[in-house]
MARKOLSE-143128 format. One record per residue (C-alpha): residue in one letter; residue number from 0; x, y, z. Coordinates in Angstrom, 3 decimals, always signed. Layout:
REM residues N
<node><type>A</type><seq>NUM</seq><c1>X</c1><c2>Y</c2><c3>Z</c3></node>
...
END
This chain:
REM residues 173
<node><type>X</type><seq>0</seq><c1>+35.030</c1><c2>-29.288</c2><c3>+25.814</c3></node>
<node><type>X</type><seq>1</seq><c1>+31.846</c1><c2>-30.122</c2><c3>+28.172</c3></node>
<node><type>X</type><seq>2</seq><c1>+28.979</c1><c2>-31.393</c2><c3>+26.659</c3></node>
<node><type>X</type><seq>3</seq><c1>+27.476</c1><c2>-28.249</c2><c3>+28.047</c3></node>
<node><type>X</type><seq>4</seq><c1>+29.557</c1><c2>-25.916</c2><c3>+26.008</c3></node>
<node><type>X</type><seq>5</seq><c1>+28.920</c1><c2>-27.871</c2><c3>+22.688</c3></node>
<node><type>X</type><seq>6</seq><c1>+24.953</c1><c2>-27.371</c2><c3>+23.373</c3></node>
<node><type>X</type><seq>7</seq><c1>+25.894</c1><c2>-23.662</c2><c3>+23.975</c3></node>
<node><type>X</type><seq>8</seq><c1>+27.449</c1><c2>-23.244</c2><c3>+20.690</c3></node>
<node><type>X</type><seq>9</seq><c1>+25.115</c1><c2>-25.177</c2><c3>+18.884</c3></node>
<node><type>X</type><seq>10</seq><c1>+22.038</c1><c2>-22.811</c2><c3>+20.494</c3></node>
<node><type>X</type><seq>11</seq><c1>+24.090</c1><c2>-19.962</c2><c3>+20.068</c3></node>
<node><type>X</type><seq>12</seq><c1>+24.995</c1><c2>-20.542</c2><c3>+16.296</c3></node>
<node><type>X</type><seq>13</seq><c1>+20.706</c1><c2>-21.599</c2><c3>+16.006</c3></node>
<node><type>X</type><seq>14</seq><c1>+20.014</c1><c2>-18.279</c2><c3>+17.573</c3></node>
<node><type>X</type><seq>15</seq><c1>+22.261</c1><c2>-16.393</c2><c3>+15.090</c3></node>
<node><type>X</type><seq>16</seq><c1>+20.884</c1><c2>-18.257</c2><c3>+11.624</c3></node>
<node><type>X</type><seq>17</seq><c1>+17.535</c1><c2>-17.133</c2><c3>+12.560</c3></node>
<node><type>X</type><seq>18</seq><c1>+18.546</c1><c2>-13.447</c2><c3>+13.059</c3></node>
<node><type>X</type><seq>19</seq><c1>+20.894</c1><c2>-13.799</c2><c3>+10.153</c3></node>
<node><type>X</type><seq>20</seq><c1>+17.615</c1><c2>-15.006</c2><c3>+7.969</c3></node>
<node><type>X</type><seq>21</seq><c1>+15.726</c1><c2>-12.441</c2><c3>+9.550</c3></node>
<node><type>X</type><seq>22</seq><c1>+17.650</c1><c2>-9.606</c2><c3>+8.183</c3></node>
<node><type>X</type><seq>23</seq><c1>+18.034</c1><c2>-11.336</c2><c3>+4.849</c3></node>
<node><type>X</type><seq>24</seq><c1>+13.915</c1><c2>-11.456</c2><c3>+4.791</c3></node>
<node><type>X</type><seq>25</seq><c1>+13.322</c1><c2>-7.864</c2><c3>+5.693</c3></node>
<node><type>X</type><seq>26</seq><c1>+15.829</c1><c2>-6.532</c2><c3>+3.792</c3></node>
<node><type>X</type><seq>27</seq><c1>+14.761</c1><c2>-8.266</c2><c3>+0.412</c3></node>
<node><type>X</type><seq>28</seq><c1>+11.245</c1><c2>-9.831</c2><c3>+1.375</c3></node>
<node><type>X</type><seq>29</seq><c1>+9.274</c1><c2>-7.511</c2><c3>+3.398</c3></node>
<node><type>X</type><seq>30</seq><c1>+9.413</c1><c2>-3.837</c2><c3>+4.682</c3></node>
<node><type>X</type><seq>31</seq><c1>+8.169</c1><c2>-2.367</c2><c3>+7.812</c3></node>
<node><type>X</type><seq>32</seq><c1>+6.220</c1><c2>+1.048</c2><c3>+7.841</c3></node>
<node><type>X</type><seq>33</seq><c1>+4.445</c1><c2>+3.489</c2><c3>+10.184</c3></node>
<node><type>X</type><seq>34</seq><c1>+1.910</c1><c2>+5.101</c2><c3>+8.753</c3></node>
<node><type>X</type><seq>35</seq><c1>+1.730</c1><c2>+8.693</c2><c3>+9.379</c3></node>
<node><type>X</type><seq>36</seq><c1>-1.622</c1><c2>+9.993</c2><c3>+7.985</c3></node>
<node><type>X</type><seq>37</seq><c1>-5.216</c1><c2>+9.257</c2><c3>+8.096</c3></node>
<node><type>X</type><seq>38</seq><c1>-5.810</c1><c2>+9.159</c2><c3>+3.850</c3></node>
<node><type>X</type><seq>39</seq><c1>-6.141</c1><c2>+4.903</c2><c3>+4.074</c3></node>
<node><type>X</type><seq>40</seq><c1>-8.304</c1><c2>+5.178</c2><c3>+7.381</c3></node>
<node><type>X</type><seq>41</seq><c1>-9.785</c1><c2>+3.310</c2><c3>+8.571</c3></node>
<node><type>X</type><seq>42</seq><c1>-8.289</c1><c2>+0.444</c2><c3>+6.376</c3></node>
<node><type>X</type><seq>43</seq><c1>-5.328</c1><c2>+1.304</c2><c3>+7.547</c3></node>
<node><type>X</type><seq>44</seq><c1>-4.772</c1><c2>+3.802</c2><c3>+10.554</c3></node>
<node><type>X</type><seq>45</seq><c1>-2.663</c1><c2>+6.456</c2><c3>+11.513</c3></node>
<node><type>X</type><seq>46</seq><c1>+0.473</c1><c2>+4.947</c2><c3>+13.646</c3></node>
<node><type>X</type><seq>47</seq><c1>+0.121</c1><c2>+1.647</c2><c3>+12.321</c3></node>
<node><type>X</type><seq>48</seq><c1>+2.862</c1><c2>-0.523</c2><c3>+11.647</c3></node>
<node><type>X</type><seq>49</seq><c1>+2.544</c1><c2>-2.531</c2><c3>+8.426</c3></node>
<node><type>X</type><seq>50</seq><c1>+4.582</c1><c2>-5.217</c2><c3>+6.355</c3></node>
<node><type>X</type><seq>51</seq><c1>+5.149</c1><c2>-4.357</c2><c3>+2.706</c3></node>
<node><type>X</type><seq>52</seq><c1>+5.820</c1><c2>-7.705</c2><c3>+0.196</c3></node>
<node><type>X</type><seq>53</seq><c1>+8.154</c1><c2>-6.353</c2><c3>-1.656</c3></node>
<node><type>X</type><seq>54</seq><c1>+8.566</c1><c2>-9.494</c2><c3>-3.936</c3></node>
<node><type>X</type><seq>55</seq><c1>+4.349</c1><c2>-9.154</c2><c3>-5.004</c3></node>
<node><type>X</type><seq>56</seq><c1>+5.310</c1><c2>-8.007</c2><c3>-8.244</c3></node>
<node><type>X</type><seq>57</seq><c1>+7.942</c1><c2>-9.295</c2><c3>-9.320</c3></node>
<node><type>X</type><seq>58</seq><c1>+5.588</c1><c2>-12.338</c2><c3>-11.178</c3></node>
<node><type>X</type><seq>59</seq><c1>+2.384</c1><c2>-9.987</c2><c3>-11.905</c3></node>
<node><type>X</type><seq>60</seq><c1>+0.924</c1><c2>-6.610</c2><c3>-11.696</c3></node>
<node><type>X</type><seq>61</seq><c1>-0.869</c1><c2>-4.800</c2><c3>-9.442</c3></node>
<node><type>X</type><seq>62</seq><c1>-4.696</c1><c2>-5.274</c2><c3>-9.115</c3></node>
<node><type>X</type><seq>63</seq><c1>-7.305</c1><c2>-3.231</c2><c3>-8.967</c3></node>
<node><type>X</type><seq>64</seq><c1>-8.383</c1><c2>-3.208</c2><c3>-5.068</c3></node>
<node><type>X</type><seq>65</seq><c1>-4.506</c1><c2>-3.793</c2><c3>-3.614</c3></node>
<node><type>X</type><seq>66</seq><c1>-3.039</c1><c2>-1.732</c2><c3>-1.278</c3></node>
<node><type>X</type><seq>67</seq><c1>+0.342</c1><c2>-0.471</c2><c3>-2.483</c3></node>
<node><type>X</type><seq>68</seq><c1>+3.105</c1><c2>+0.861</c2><c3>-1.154</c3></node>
<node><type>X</type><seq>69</seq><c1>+5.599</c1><c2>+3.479</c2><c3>-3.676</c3></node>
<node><type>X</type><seq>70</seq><c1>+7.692</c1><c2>+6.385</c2><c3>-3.445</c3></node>
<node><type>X</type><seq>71</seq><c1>+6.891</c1><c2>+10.001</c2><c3>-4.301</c3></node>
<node><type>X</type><seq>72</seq><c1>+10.162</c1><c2>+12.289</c2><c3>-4.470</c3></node>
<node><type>X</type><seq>73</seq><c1>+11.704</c1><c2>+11.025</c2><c3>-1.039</c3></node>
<node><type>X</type><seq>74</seq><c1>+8.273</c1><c2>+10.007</c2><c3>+0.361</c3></node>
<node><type>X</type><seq>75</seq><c1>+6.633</c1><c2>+6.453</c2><c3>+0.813</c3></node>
<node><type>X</type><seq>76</seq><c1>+3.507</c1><c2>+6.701</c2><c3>+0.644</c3></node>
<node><type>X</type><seq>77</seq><c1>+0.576</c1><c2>+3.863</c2><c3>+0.960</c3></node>
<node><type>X</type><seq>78</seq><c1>-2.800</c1><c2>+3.571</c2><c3>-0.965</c3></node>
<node><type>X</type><seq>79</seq><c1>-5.137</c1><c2>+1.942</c2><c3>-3.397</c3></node>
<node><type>X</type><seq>80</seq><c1>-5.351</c1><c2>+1.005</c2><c3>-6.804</c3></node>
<node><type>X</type><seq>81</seq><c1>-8.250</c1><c2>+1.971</c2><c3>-8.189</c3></node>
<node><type>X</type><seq>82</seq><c1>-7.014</c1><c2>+2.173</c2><c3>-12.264</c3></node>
<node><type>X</type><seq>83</seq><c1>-5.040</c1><c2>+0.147</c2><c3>-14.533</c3></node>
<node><type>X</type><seq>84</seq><c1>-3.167</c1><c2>+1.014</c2><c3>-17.665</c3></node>
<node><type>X</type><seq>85</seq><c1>-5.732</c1><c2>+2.381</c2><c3>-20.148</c3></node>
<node><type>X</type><seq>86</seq><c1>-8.173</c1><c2>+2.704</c2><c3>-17.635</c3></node>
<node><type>X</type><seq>87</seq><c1>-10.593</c1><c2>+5.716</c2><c3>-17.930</c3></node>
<node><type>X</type><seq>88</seq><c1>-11.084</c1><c2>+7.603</c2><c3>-14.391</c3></node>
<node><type>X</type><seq>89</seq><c1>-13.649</c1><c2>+9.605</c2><c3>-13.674</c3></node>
<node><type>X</type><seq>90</seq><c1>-15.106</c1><c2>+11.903</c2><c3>-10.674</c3></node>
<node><type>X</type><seq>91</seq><c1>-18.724</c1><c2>+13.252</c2><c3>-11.911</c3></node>
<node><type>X</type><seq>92</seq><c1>-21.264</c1><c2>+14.485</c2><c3>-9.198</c3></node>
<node><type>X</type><seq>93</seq><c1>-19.060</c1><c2>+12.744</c2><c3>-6.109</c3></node>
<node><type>X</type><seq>94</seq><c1>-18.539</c1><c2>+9.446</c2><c3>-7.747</c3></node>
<node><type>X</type><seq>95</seq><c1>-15.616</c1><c2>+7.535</c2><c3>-8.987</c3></node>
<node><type>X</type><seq>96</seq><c1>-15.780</c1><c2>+5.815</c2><c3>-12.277</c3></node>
<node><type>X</type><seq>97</seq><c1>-13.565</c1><c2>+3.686</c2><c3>-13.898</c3></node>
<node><type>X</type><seq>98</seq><c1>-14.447</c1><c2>+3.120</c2><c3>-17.447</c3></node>
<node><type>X</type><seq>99</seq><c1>-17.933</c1><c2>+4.922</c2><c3>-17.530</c3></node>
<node><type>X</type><seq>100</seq><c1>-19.144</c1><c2>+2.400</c2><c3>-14.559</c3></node>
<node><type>X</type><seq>101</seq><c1>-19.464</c1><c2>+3.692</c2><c3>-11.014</c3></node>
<node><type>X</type><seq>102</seq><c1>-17.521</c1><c2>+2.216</c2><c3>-8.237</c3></node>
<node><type>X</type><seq>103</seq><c1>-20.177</c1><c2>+3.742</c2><c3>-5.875</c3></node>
<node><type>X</type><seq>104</seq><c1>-20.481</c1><c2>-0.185</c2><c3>-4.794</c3></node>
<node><type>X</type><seq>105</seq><c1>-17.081</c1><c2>+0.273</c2><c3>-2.906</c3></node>
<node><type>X</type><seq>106</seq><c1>-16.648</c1><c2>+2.125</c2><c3>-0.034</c3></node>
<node><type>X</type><seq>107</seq><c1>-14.106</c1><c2>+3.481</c2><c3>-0.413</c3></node>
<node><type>X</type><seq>108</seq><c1>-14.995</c1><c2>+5.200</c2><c3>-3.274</c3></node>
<node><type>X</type><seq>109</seq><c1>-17.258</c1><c2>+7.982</c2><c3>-2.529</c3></node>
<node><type>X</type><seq>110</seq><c1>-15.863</c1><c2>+11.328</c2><c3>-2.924</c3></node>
<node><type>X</type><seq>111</seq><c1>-18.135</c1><c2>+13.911</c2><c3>-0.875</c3></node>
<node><type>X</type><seq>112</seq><c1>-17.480</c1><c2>+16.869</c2><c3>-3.509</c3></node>
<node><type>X</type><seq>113</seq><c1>-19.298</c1><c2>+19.186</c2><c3>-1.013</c3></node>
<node><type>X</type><seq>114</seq><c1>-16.606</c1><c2>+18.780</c2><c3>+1.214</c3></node>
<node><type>X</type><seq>115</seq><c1>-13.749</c1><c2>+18.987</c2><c3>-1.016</c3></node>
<node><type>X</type><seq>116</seq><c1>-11.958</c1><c2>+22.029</c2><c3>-2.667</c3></node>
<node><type>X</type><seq>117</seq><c1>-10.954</c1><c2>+19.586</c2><c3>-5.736</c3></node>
<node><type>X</type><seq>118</seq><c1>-12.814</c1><c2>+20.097</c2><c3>-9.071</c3></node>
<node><type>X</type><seq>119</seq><c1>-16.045</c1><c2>+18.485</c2><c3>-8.928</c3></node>
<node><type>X</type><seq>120</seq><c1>-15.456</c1><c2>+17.262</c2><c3>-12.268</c3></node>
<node><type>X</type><seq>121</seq><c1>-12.913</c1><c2>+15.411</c2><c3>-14.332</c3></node>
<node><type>X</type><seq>122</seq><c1>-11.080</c1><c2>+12.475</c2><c3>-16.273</c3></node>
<node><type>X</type><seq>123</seq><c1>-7.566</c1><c2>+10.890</c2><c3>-16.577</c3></node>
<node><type>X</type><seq>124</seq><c1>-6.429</c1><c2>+7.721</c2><c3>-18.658</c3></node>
<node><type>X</type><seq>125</seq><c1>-4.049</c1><c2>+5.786</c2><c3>-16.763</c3></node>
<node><type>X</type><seq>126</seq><c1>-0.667</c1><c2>+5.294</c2><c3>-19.127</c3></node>
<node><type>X</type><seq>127</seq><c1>+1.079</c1><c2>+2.386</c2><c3>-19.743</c3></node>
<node><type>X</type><seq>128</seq><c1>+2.820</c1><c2>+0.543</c2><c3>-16.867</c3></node>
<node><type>X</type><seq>129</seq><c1>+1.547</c1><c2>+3.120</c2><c3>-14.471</c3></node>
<node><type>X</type><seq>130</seq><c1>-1.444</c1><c2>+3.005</c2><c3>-11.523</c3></node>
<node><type>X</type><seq>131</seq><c1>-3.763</c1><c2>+5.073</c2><c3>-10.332</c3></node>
<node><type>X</type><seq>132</seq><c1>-4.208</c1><c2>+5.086</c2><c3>-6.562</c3></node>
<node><type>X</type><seq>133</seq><c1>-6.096</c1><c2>+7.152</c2><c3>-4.278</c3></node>
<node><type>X</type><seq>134</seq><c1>-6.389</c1><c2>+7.044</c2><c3>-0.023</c3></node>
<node><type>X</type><seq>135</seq><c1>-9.415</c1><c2>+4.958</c2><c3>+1.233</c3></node>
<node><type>X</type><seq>136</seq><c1>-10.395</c1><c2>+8.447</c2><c3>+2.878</c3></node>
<node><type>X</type><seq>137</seq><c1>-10.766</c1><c2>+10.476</c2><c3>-0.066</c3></node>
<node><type>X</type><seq>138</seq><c1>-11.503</c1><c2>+13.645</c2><c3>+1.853</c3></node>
<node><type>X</type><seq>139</seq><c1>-7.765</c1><c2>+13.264</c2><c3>+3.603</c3></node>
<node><type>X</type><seq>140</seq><c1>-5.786</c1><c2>+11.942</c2><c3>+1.063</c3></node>
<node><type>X</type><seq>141</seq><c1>-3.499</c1><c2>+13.205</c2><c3>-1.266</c3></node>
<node><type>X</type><seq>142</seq><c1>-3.040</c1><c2>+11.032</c2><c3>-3.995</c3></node>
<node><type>X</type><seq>143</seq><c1>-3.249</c1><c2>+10.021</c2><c3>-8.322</c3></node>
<node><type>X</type><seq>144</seq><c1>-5.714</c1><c2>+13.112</c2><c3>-8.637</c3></node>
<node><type>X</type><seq>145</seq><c1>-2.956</c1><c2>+15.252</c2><c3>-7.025</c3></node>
<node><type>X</type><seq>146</seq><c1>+0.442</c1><c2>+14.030</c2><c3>-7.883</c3></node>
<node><type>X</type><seq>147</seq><c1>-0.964</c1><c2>+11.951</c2><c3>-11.097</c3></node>
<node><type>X</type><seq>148</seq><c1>-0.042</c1><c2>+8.167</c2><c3>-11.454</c3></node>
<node><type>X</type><seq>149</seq><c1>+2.048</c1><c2>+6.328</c2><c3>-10.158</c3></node>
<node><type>X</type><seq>150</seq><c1>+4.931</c1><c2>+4.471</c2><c3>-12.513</c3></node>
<node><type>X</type><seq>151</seq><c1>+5.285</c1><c2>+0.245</c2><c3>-12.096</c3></node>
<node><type>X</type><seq>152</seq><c1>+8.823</c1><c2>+0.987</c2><c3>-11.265</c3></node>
<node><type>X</type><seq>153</seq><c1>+8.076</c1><c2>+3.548</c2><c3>-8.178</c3></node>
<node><type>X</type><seq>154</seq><c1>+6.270</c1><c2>+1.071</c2><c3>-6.599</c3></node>
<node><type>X</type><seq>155</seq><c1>+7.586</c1><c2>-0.785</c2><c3>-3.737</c3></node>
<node><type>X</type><seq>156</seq><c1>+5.409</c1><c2>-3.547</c2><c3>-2.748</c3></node>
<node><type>X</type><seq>157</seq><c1>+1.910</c1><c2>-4.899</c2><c3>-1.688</c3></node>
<node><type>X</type><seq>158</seq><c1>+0.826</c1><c2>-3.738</c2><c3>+1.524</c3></node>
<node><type>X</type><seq>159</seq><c1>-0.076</c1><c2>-6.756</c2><c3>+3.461</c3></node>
<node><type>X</type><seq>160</seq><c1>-0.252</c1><c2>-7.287</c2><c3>+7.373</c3></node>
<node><type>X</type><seq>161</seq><c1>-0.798</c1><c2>-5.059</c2><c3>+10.065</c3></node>
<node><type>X</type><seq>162</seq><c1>+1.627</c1><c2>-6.159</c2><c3>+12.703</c3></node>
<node><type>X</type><seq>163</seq><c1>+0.970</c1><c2>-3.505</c2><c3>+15.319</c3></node>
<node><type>X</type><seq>164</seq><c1>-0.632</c1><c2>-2.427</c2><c3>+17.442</c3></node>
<node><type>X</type><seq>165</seq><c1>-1.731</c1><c2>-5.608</c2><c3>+18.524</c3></node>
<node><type>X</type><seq>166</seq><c1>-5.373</c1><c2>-4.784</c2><c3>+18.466</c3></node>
<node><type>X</type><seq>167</seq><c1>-4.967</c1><c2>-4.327</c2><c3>+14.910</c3></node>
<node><type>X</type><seq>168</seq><c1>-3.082</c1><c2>-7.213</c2><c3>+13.793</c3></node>
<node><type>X</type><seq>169</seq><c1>-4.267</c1><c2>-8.422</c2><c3>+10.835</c3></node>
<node><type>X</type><seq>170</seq><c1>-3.954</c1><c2>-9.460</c2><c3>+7.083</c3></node>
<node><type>X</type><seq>171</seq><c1>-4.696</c1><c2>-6.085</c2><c3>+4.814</c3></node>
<node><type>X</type><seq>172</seq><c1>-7.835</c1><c2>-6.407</c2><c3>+2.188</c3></node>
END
């Protein structure tokens, strides 16, 4: 054989590994999603494409502050965790609390109750091994105070890189 057919191979068989380890990695590693809403806006926007680490948890727990990724039914759905297990939420007068202390410091956090048609009042303890997330955009999301909290075991990953569009390419905080 030429030497120029052994090179071939060898790039050939390269080329292959790579896509091999490719597939491995997003099959088992990460997981790509569009976004179809505006609830995490503008975190995270409508039609963006993210990567999901869906190792994150396998050595801890989720954190107050990360973005998660879980199902719902047949739905994947992508927001934040704002309780813990045996954490004490709260909406009184527009605010979030967790724990009698007002998150008003975050953003993210304020819930407009003018604006809303949800009670402008009320509390939930977050069980054991279970999160409660709600949409950066309160006023668009549908989230914990909806379908209640979400179970350890529904979740899929950490949400953690926009990879398109390119103008939005970034890590996710």
């Amino acid at each position: 054989m030429p030497r120029s057919g052994i090179i071939l191979i060898i790039v050939a068989s390269g080329i292959a590994a790579i896509m091999t380890a490719a597939i491995i990695a997003s099959s088992f590693v990460f997981e790509p999603l569009v976004i179809a809403g505006h609830s995490m806006s503008p975190t995270i926007v409508q039609r963006d494409r993210i990567l999901v680490n869906k190792l994150a948890y396998k050595s801890r727990e989720p954190g107050i502050g990360d973005i998660i990724a879980f199902k719902v039914g047949w739905k994947r759905l992508v927001k934040r965790v704002v309780g813990l297990p045996g954490d004490v939420i709260e909406v009184k007068n527009g605010l979030l609390y967790r724990n009698g202390e007002t998150l008003a410091y975050e953003p993210y956090t304020i819930l407009y109750p003018h604006h809303s048609n949800r009670q402008p009042y009320w509390s939930r303890t977050v069980q054991s091994r279970h999160v409660f997330v709600m949409g950066d955009n309160k006023l668009m999301s549908v989230d914990s105070r909806d379908f209640g909290t979400i179970p350890y075991q529904d979740i899929i990953g950490k949400a953690v890189f926009i990879y398109f569009p390119p103008k939005r390419i970034g890590k996710l905080r």
